[in-house]
N, C-alpha and C positions, 0 to 999 in steps of 0.2 A: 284686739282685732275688732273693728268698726264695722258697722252694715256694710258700709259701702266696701269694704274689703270682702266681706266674705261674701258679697254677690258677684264681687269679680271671680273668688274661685267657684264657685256654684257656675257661675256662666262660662268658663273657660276652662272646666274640669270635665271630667266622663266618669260620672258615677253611676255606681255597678252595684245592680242589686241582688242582694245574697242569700236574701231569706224572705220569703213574705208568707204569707197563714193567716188566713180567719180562722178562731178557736174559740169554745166557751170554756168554763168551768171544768168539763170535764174529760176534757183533752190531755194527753199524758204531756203536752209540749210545755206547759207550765215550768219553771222552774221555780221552788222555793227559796234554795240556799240562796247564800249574798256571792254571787258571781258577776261577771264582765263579760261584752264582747270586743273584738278587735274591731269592731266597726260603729258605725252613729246607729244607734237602734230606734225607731219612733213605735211606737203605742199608740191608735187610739180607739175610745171607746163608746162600742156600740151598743150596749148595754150593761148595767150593774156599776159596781161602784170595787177601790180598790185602795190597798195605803201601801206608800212604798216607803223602805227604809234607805237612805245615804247615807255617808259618813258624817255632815252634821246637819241632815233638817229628814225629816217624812211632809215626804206628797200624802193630802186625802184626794183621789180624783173618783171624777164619775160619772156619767152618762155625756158625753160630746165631746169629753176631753182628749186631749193629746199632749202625750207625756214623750219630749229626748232626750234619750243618754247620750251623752258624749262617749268618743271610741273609749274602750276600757274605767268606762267608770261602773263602779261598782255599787250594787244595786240588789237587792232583796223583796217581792213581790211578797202582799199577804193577803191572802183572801179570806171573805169571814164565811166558814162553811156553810151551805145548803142556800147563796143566793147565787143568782144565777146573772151571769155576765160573760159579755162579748167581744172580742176585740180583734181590733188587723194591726197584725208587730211585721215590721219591716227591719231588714237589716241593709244600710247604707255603705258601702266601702267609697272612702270619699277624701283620703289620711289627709292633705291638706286642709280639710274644712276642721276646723279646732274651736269647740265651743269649750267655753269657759264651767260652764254646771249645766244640770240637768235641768232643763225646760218645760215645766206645764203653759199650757194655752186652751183656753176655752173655745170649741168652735162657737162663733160670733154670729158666723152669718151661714153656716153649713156648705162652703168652700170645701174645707178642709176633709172632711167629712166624706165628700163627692170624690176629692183625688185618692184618697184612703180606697176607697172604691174602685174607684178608675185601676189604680196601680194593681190594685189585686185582680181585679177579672182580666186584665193587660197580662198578667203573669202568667195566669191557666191559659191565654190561648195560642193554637197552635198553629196562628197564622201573622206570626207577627213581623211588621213592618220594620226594616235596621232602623237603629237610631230613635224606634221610637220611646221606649222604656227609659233611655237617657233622657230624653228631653220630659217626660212626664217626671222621672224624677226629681227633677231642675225646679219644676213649676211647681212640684209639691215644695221641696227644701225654701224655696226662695218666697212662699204665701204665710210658711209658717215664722219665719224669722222674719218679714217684714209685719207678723203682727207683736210680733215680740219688740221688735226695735225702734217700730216706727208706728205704727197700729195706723199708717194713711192707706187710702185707698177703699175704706173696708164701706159696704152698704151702707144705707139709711134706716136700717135694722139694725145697727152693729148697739144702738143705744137702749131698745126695747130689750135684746137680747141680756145684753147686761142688766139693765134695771131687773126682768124676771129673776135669774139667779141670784140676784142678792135680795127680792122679796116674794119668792113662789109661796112661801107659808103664808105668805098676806094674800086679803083680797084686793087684784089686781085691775083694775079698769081699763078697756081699748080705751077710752079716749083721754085717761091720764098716758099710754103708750103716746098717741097719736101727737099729742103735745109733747110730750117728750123731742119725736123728729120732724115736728112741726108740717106733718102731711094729716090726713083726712083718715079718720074709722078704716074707709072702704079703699083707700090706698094701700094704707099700711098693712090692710088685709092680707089683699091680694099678694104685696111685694114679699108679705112675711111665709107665706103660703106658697108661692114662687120658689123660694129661696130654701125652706127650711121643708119643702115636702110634707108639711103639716100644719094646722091651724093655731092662731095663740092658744086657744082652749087646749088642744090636744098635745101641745109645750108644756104648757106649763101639770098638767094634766102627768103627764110621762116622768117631769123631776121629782113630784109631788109624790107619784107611786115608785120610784126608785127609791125616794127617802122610806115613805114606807115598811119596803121590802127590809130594810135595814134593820128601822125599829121592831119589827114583829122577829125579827131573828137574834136579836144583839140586845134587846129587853123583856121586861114583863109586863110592859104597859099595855092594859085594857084597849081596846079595838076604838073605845070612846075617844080617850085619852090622845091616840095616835092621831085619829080621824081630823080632832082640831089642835095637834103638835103640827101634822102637816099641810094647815088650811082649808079643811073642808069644815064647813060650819054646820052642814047635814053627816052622819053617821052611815044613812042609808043611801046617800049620793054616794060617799065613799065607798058602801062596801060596791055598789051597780060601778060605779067606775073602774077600779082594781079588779070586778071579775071580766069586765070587757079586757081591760091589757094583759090580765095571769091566766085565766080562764079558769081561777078557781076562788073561791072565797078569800078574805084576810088570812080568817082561823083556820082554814084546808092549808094552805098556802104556810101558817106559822107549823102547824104540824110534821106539813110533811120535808121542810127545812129541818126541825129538831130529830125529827128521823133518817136522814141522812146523814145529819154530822154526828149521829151516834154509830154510824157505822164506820167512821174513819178513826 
């Protein structure tokens, strides 16, 4: 089944949404076991990081990601105790729509990101327009597979965005970005800034301290060590940066992770 097919049923279907929730970590809605839904589930993620088990591959996903299961495919969530992660899971009922595997997507340009949003505060309110939940969920389903199948339409960021996550541990230059989409410093500022509700500093800044958060729970590597594994070339820029977004030190922050998951 081709794009163009399955926009036709996305556009000429009524899908009904079944489940939606924002949850972290320590929400009992989690599920661990390798279980299924009867519907198209999406994921995405608002903070922390996450590996999921299928029958033959594992997703690692994490910070802006968006992960779908197809109806009934089966699926196992793992989380690595004491970090802390966020996410909005949606359940689709849609049975004509038939995706072939389960789909990660990076949000690119904070699109997706926004309808994630949209859809969930749409669900809590209790004034809602007919028809409108259908068509939001139209426009979510059909943003996320046209980046999957076609990636047209997307920003003049869609290339910055990319480049950072495949080199946030590097140091990163605006005006190697800028070249990148062939706009100006103070363009691609603003458009990125627009678009992503935060600044390149404060991007790449946020993937930097989510890897972080990983290494100080999932190793034993020195605060040094970590500081330049995850591009900060200062120690002490590092630790001032991760206490602005944890609000607490590295080593406060690794401690009080190993004391949580020794209570599980």
């Amino acid at each position: 089944m081709d794009f163009t097919e399955k926009y036709r049923i996305i556009h000429m279907g009524k899908p009904i949404l079944k489940f939606c929730e924002r949850f972290d970590e320590m929400s009992n809605i989690w599920n661990f076991t390798l279980h299924s839904h009867p519907y198209i589930e999406l994921m995405f993620f608002l903070e922390g990081t996450d590996s999921i088990e299928l029958a033959d591959m594992r997703l690692s996903v994490s910070l802006f990601d968006t992960v779908i299961y197809p109806a009934n495919c089966l699926h196992q969530e793992a989380l690595a105790p004491g970090l802390h992660r966020e996410i909005i899971c949606l359940w689709i009922d849609l049975p004509d729509l038939r995706l072939d595997e389960p789909l990660q997507i990076q949000d690119r340009d904070g699109r997706l990101g926004t309808l994630f949003k949209t859809v969930h505060e749409y669900s809590k309110s209790k004034n809602q327009i007919p028809y409108m939940m259908e068509h939001l969920l139209k426009v979510l389903l059909l943003q996320a597979l046209q980046l999957v199948f076609t990636g047209e339409g997307l920003p003049r960021i869609s290339k910055s965005v990319q480049y950072i996550h495949s080199h946030f541990t590097q140091r990163i230059s605006l005006e190697a970005l800028a070249e990148l989409e062939n706009v100006s410093v103070s363009y691609l500022s603003r458009r990125f800034h627009k678009q992503m509700d935060m600044t390149i500093i404060e991007y790449v800044n946020r993937l930097r301290i989510e890897m972080s958060k990983n290494l100080l729970v999932t190793t034993d590597k020195d605060m040094l060590e970590i500081s330049y594994q995850v591009g900060y070339e200062s120690p002490n820029y590092f630790y001032r940066v991760f206490r602005r977004f944890c609000s607490e030190s590295p080593a406060a922050f690794r401690r009080r992770c190993k004391r949580n998951a020794s209570f599980h």
